[in-house]
C-alpha positions in Angstrom: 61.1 20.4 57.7 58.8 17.5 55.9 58.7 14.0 57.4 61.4 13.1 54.5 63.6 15.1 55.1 63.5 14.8 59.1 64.5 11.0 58.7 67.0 11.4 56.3 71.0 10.3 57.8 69.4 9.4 61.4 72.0 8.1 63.3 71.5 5.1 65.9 73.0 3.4 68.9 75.9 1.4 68.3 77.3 -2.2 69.6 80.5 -1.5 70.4 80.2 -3.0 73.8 79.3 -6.2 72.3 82.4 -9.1 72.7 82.9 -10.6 69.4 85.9 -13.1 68.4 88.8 -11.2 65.9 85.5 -9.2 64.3 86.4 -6.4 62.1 83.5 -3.8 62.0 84.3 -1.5 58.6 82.4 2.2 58.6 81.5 2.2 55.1 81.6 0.7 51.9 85.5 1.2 51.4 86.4 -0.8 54.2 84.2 -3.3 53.5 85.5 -3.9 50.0 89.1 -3.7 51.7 88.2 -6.4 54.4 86.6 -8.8 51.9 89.5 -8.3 49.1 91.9 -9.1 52.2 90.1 -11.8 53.7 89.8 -13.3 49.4 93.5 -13.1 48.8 94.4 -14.1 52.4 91.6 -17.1 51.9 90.1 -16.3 55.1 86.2 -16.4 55.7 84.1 -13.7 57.2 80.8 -14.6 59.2 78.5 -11.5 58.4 76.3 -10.5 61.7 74.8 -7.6 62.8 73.6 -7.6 66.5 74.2 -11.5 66.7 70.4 -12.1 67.7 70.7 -14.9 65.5 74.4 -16.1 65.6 73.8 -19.5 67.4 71.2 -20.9 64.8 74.0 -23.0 62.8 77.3 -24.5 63.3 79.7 -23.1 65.6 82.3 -21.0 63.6 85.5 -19.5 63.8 85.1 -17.6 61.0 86.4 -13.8 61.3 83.5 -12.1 62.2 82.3 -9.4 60.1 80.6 -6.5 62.4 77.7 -4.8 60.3 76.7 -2.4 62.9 78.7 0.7 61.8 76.4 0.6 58.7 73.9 2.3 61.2 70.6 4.8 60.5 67.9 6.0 58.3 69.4 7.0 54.4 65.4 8.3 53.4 62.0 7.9 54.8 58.9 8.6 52.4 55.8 8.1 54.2 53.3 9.5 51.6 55.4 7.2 48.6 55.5 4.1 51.5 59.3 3.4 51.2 62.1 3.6 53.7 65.7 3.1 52.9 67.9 2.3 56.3 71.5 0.4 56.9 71.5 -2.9 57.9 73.1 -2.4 60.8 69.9 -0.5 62.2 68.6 -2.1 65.6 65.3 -3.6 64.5 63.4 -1.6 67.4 64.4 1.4 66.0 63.1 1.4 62.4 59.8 -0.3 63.8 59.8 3.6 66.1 60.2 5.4 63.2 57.8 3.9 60.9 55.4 3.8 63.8 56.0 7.7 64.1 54.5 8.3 61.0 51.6 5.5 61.9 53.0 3.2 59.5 54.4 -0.3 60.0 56.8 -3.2 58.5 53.4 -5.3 57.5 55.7 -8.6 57.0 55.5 -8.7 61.0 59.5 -8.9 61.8 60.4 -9.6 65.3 63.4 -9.8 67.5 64.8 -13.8 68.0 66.5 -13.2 71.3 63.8 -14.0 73.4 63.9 -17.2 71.9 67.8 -17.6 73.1 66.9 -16.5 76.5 69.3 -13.1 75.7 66.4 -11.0 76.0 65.5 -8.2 73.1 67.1 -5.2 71.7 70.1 -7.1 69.3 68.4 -7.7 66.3 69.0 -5.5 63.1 67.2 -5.0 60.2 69.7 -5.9 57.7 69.5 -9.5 59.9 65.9 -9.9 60.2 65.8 -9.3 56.1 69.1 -11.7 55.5 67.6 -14.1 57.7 63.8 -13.7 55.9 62.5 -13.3 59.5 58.2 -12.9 59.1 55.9 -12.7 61.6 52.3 -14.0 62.0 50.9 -11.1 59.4 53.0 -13.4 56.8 49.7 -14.8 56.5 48.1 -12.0 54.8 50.9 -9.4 54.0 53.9 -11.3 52.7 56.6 -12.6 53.7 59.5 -10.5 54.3 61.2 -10.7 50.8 58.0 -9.5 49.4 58.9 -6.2 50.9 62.1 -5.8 49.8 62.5 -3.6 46.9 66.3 -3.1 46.6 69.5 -2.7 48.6 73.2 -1.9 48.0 75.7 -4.7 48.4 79.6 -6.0 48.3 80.1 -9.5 46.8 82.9 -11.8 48.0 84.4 -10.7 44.5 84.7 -7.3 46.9 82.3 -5.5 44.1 79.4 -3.0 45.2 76.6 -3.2 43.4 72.8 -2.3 43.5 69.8 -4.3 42.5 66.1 -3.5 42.4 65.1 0.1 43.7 63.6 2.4 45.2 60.1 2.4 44.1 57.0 -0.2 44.3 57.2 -0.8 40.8 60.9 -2.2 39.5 60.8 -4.7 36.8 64.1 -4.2 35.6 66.7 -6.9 35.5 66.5 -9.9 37.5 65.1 -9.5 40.9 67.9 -10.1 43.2 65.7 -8.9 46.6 63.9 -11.7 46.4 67.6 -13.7 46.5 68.7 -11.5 49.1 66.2 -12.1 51.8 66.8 -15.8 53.4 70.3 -15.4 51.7 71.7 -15.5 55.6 74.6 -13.4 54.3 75.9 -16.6 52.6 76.3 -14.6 49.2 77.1 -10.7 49.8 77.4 -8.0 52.9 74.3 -5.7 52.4 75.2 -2.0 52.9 71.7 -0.5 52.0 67.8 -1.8 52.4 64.9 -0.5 51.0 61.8 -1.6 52.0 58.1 -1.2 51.3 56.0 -0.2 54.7 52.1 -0.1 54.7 49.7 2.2 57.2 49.2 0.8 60.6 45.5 -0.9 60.9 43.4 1.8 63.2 41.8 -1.3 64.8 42.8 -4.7 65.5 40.3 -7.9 67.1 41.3 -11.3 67.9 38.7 -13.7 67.4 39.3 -17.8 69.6 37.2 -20.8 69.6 38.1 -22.6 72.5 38.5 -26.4 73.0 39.7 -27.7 69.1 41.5 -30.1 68.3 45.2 -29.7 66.0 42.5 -31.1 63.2 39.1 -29.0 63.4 41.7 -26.1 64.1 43.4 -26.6 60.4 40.2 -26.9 59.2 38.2 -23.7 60.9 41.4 -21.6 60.1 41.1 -22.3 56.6 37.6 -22.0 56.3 38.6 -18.6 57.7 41.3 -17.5 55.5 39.5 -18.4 52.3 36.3 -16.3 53.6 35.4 -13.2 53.1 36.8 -11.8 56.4 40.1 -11.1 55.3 41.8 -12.2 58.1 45.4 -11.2 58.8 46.8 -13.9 61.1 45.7 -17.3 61.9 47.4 -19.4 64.9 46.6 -22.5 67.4 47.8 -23.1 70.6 47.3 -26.6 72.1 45.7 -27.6 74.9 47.7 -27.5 78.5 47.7 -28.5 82.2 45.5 -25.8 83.1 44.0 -23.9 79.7 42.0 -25.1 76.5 43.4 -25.2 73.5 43.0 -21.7 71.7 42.1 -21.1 67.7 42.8 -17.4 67.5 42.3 -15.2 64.1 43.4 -11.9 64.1 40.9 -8.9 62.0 42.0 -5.0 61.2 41.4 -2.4 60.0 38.8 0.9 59.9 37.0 0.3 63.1 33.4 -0.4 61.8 34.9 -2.5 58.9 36.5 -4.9 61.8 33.4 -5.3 63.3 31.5 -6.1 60.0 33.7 -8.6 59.2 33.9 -9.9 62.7 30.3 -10.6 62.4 31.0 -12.6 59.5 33.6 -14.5 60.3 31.2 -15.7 63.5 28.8 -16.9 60.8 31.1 -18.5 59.0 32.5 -20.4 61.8 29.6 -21.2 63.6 29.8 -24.9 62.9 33.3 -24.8 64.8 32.1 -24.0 68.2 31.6 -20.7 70.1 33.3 -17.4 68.8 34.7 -14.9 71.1 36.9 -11.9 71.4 39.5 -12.1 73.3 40.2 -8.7 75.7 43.0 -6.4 73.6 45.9 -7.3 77.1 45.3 -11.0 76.2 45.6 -10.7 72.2 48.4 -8.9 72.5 50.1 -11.7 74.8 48.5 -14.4 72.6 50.7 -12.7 69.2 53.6 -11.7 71.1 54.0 -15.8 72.7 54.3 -16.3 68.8 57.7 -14.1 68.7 59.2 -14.8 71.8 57.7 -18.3 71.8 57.8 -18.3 75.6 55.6 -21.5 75.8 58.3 -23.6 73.6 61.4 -22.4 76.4 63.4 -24.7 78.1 66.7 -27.0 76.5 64.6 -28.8 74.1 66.0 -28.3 70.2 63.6 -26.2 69.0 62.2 -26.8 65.6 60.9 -24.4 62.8 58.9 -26.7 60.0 56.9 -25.7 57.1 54.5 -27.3 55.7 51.1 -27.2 53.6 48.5 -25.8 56.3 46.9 -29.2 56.0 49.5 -31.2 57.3 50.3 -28.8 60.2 48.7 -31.7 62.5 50.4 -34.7 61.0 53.6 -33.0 61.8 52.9 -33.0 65.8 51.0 -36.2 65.8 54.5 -37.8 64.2 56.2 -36.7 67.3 53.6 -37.8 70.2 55.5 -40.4 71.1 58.3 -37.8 71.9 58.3 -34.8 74.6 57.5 -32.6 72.8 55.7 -28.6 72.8 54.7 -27.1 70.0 52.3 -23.9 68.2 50.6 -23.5 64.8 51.3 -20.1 63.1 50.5 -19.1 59.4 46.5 -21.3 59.9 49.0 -24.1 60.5 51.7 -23.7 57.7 54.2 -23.3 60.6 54.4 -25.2 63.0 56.8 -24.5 66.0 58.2 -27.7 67.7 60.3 -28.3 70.8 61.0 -32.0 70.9 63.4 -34.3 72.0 63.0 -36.6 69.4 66.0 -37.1 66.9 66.5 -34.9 63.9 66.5 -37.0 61.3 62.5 -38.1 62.5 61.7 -34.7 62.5 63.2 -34.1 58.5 61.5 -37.0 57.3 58.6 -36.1 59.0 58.7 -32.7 57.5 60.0 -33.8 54.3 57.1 -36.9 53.8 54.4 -33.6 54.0 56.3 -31.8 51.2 57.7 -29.4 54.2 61.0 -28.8 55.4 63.0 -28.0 58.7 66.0 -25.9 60.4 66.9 -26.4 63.3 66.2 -23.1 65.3 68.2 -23.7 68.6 70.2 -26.6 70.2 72.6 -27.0 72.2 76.3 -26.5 70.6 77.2 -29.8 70.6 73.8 -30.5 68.7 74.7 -28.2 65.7 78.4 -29.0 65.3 76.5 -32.4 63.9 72.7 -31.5 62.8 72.8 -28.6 60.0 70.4 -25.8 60.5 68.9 -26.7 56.6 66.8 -29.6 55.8 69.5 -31.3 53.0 68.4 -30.4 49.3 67.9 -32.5 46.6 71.0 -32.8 44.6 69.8 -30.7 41.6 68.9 -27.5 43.9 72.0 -27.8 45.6 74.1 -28.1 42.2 71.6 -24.9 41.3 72.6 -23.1 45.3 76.4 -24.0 44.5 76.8 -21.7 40.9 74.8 -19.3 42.5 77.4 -19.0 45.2 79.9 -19.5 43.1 78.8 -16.2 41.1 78.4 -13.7 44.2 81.3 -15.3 45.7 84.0 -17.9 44.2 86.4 -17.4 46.3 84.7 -18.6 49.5 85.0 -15.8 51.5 81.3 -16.1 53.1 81.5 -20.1 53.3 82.1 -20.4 56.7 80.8 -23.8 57.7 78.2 -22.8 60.1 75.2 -23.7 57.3 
């Protein structure tokens, strides 16, 4: 049996044991179209979820819950063409374990957000992680994760299947709709089908750290970095604490002897910054793997997700010092990852006067029934968000308040 055909119509674990409020969970595509013509004539609102990883970033809800996870398994898995189609309703874990079978790997870095809700791991799905645009720290240099989307299967609130973009690298035909899909936070359609581009795993991975910058020579030795030679795949800064330096850490892979070429001249390159180590594999992996779970931002603090130009990555946390306030760079400062106390509308203006924006990650209930998860748009983007809506779905049927 080839590698193709062996992945083909996997099943996976389902969550039936998970509580949900009034959900309806439909098998396949018919019942789909069924609950979302019902819930359009009955004008009712469906809150699509998969493993509900995600479901307390937003408003609280009492939309009907629409239950993804019987759209479950691998449809086709191509190693040699670098494609895998799956359902949505996949557990995240598991498509990472089958592309890893075949040494491959989702490059855009997806990871599990239920660490960062204190629910532990396991929930998240990959039709979530792409609704949601979820990337990791390999963002950086591999894309973010719309950039890996090549098609899907969908129903509309209009209760219409259709397909966009396909199953192959190159797809120029009609508009590209992936790219709309991903971030989309099931705010437009259900997906039924994703297809996704995967790349070979790196044989070899090193973690280079100065020690001791500050927020500002940190911006400035991680772009020196990423605009080198070196090709570096991730670029992140941890502040200083009680008991440990600050750490500048940039992540190299690849062919074994290529790593260490360019290892030797991203030392060069940096040399003006201060001394360049390697950190031991055990501590690079917990150094990338704090950037997932963000286990140094924990606590009841409302935790903070702002973009911004890499350059401003310092202004952002030096606006908030007079606030308590934790935070991480990701993306050589492009993301920066803030727990503060200090109030929302401080933290949007700071992100907004940068040419950044903000969502409000996690908060406590009472928090998000006032403080949207979105920084506000501009009144021509959001005239532009509302006919798109309007298109996918004008009957309301996804619009459930919580965004």
């Amino acid at each position: 049996m080839s590698i193709k055909a062996k992945f083909r119509f996997q099943t996976c674990r389902g969550f039936d044991s998970m509580p949900a409020l009034h959900p309806v969970r439909p098998a396949d595509e018919r019942d789909l179209i069924d609950a979302i013509t019902q819930a359009a004539e009955r004008g009712q609102s469906l809150q699509v979820l998969g493993g509900g990883s995600k479901a307390a970033i937003g408003a609280p809800t009492d939309a009907r819950r629409l239950d993804m996870t019987g759209f479950c398994g691998v449809v086709d898995y191509d190693p040699p063409e670098l494609v895998l189609t799956v359902r949505p309703g996949t557990p995240l874990s598991e498509v990472k374990a089958v592309v890893a079978s075949a040494n491959q790997m989702l490059a855009f870095d997806p990871f599990d957000h239920g660490a960062i809700f204190g629910v532990g791991g396991g929930a998240a799905t990959i039709g979530g992680v792409v609704a949601a645009g979820v990337s990791g720290s390999q963002r950086l240099s591999c894309g973010a994760a719309r950039d890996h989307l090549l098609g899907f299967r969908a129903v509309s609130g209009r209760g219409e299947a259709f397909i966009a973009g396909g199953k192959v690298v190159k797809n120029v035909t009609g508009y590209d709709l992936p790219k709309l899909a991903a971030g989309s936070w099931g705010r437009l359609f259900a997906l039924t089908e994703i297809t996704l581009k995967v790349l070979p795993r790196p044989q070899m991975a090193a973690t280079y750290v100065i020690a001791g910058q500050t927020p500002e020579q940190a911006v400035k030795a991680m772009a020196l970095a990423v605009g080198s030679r070196a090709e570096v795949a991730a670029a992140a800064y941890r502040p200083a604490s009680r008991t440990d330096l600050s750490l500048t850490a940039l992540r190299l892979q690849g062919f074994a002897p290529s790593v260490t070429a360019r290892g030797a001249m991203l030392t060069a390159v940096l040399s003006g910054y201060g001394n360049v180590d390697v950190l031991a594999e055990g501590e690079a992996d917990a150094f990338w793997q704090n950037l997932h779970t963000l286990g140094s931002l924990g606590g009841d603090r409302p935790l903070w997700r702002v973009n911004v130009p890499p350059s401003h990555g310092p202004q952002i946390v030096r606006s908030v010092q007079t606030a308590v306030a934790d935070w991480m760079f990701d993306w050589a400062g492009g993301l920066v990852w803030l727990a503060t106390d200090a109030d929302h509308k401080f933290v949007r203006d700071a992100a907004a006067s940068c040419g950044g924006h903000a969502i409000l990650v996690r908060a406590p209930e009472t928090v998000r029934k006032d403080v949207p998860a979105f920084q506000p748009l501009s009144a021509g983007v959001a005239a532009l968000e509302a006919r798109v809506r309007q298109a996918f779905d004008p009957k309301g049927v996804f619009a459930t308040g919580r965004f």
